[in-house]
N, C-alpha and C positions, 0 to 999 in steps of 0.2 A: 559595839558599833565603831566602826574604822573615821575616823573624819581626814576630810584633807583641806588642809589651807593651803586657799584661794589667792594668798598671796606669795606663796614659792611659785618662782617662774617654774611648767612644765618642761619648757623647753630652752637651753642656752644658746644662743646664736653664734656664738663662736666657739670653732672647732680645731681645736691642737692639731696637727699633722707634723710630721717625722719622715724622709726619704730614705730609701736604701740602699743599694747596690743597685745597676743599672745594668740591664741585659739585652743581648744580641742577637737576632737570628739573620738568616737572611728572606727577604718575599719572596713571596710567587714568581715573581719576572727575576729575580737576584737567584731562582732556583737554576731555572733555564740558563743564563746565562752562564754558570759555576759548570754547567751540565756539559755545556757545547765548547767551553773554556779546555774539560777533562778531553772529550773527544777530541779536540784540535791539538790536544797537546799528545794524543795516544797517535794519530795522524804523523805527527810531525817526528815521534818516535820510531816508525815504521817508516818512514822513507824519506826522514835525514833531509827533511826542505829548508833551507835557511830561513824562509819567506816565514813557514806555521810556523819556525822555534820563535820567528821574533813578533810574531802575531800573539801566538802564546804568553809572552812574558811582556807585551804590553795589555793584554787583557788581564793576567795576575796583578798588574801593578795598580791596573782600573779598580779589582776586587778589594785589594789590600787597603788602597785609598780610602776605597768609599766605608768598609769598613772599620778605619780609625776615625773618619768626619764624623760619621753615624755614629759613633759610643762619645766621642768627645763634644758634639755636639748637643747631648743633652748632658754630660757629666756637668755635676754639681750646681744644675738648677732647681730650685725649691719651690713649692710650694706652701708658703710660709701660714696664711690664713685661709679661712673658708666658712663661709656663714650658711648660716638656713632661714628662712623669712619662720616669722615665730606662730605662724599660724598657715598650715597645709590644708586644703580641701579636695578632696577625693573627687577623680578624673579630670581636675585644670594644672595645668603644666602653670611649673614651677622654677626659681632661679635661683642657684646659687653661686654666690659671691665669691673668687676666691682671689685671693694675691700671689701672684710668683714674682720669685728674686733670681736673678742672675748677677751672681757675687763677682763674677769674674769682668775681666776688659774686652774679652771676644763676644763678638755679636754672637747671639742664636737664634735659628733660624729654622721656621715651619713646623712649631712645639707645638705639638695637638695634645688636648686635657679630653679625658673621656670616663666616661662609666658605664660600658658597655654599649646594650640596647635600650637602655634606659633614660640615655642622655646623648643630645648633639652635640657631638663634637665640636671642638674651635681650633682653628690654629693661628697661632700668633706668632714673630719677631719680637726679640728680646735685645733690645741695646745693653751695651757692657754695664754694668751697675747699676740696671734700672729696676724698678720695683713697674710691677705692672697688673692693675684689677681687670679683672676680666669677668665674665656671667656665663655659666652651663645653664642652659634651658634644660631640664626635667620633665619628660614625657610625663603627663596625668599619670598619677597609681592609684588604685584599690587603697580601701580604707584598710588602716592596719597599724601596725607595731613594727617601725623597721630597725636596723643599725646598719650605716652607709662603713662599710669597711675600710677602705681604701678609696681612692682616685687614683688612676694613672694618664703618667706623658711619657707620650712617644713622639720619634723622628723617625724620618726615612730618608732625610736631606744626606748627603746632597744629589746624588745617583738611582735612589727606591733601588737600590740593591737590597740594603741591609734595615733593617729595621729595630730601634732599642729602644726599651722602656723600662720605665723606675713606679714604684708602686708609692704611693704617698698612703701613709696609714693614719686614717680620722679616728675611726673606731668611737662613731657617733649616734645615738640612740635620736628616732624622732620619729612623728606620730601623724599620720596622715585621718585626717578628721572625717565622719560622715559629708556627704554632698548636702547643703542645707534648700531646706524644700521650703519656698515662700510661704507662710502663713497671713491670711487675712484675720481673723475674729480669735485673737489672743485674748481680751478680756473673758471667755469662758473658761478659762484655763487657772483664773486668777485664785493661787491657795487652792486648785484641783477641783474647785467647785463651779457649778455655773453662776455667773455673773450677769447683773443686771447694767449694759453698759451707761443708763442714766444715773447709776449710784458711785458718783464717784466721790464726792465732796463729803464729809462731815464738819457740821458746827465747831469751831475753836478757837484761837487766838491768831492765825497767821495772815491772811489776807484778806481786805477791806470787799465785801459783795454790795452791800448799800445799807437804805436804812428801814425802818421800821417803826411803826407806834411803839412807845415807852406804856408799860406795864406794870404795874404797883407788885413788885417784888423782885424785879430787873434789878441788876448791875446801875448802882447810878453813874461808875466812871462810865458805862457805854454811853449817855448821853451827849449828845452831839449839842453844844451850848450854842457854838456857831448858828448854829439851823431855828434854834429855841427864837438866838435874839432876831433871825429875821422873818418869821414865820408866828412865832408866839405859840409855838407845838412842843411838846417834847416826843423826840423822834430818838431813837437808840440807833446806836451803830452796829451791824452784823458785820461778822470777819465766819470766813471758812479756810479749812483744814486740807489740803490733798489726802487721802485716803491712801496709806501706802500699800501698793499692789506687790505682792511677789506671785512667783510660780515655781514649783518645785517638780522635777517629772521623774518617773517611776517606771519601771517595768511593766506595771499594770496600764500603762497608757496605750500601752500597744500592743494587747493581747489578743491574738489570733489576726497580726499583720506580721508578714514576711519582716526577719530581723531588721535586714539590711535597709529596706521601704521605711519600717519603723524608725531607727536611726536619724534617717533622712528627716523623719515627721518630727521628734522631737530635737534635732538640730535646729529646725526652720522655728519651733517655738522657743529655744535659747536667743536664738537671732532676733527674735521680735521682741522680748523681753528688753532684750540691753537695746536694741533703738529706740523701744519707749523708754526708758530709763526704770525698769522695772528691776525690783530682785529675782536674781535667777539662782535654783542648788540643784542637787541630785538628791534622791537617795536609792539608791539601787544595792541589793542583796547586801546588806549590811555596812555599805559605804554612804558615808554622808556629806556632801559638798555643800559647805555654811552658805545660805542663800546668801549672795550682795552683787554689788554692781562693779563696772570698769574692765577693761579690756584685757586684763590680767586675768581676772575671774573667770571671764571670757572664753579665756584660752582655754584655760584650767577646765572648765568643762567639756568643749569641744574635745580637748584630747584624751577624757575619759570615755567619752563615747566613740573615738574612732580605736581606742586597745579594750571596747569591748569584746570577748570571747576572740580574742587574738592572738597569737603566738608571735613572739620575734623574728621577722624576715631579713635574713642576713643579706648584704650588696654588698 
């Protein structure tokens, strides 16, 4: 049987990145313009007009420009950190942290951070030697097993002629949890078995409940002297015990319910567990998660159940 301890973090919140080389195309509108640049310069060729040769060679100079601002413009900006919140739940948008540096003394200007369609873009100004945090919002994803590859920034400052981008490599594993489905009546759940929710106390040493008639073969330290000298009774003192609950969930809990429903169903009883402060474990096909409590534990569960029957989805 496989055990995992509940107290290795699942997940590290912080994420190494590394930048690359930075690349250049030109956009859509920087297309056109390059287009009608060629023709006025094939014009100007053909009938020798002073006006297109020097129309021509201020529009080269417009291109040339914009594409030195644009490559130097994001040259040697970093993306130095980048966190993930330590617990993902499947379809609520999500945020991650990250830091950029601009090592240099020139401002930069209009850096947009993105990941694809997955994430809303931002763009921000970067003063000369400023460190600056910033938040990608994270469209809701599907439960699952991913690794976030890369981030990239791009410019198209200063003209959206030309457009460059640098790939920041994370190359970070994380785990997007079932959607947890509110549960009301956990105490049936309690050790898999149904539960009487008036049984919760047993007789023992920890907590004072009241008192009671004294008994000829009682505990005599339970007697309450106090009570003796003012009553002239002997009265014993009772103390009760909490009853410690766990729940453990299984595969069989959700048999002949849709996986993914199911999921959901035993997500929403982990959830109610650790807000009553109950033990919560797994044991599923040969894996066993040691029941216990805290937020760590927590985690550790949810994110066994969201890389159930999962594959790793590369970004």
């Amino acid at each position: 049987m496989k055990f995992i301890d509940s107290s290795k973090k699942y997940l590290s919140r912080r994420l190494q990145t590394s930048y690359g080389r930075v690349y250049i195309l030109p956009t859509g509108h920087g297309g056109y313009f390059i287009a009608i640049i060629f023709i006025l310069f094939i014009i100007s060729l053909s009938y020798g007009h002073s006006l297109a040769f020097s129309s021509t060679f201020l529009f080269v100079s417009i291109v040339m420009t914009s594409s030195i601002y644009t490559h130097f413009n994001l040259k040697d900006v970093e993306l130095k950190n980048c966190w993930l919140p330590e617990s993902i739940e499947a379809g609520q948008d999500f945020y991650l942290d990250a830091e950029l540096n601009n090592p240099t003394e020139k401002k930069r200007y209009d850096i947009e951070i993105n990941k694809g369609s997955i994430n809303k873009s931002i763009s921000i100004n970067l003063e000369g030697k400023e460190y600056k945090d910033v938040q990608l919002e994270f469209k809701g994803m599907e439960r699952g097993k991913y690794n976030l590859k890369s981030i990239s920034l791009k410019t198209t400052f200063p003209f959206g002629i030309f457009y460059s981008w640098s790939y920041g490599k994370v190359n970070k594993d994380f785990i997007v949890h079932p959607k947890i489905e509110p549960l009301d009546q956990l105490e049936k759940y309690n050790l898999g078995e149904t539960f009487d929710i008036t049984n919760t106390t047993i007789r023992g040493d920890n907590d004072f409940e009241g008192h009671s008639s004294y008994n000829e073969g009682d505990p005599v330290n339970r007697i309450d002297w106090k009570v003796f000298a003012r009553t002239k009774k002997l009265m014993k003192k009772d103390f009760i015990s909490p009853v410690e609950k766990e729940v453990i969930i299984n595969p069989k809990m959700i048999d002949g319910i849709e996986l993914e429903k199911g999921l959901q169903f035993l997500a929403g009883i982990l959830d109610a567990a650790r807000i009553k402060g109950w033990k919560f474990g797994i044991e599923w096909d040969g894996v066993h998660v040691q029941p216990d409590v805290g937020r760590e534990h927590f985690i550790t569960c949810m994110n066994f159940l969201g890389s159930v029957e999962k594959e790793v989805v590369y970004l």
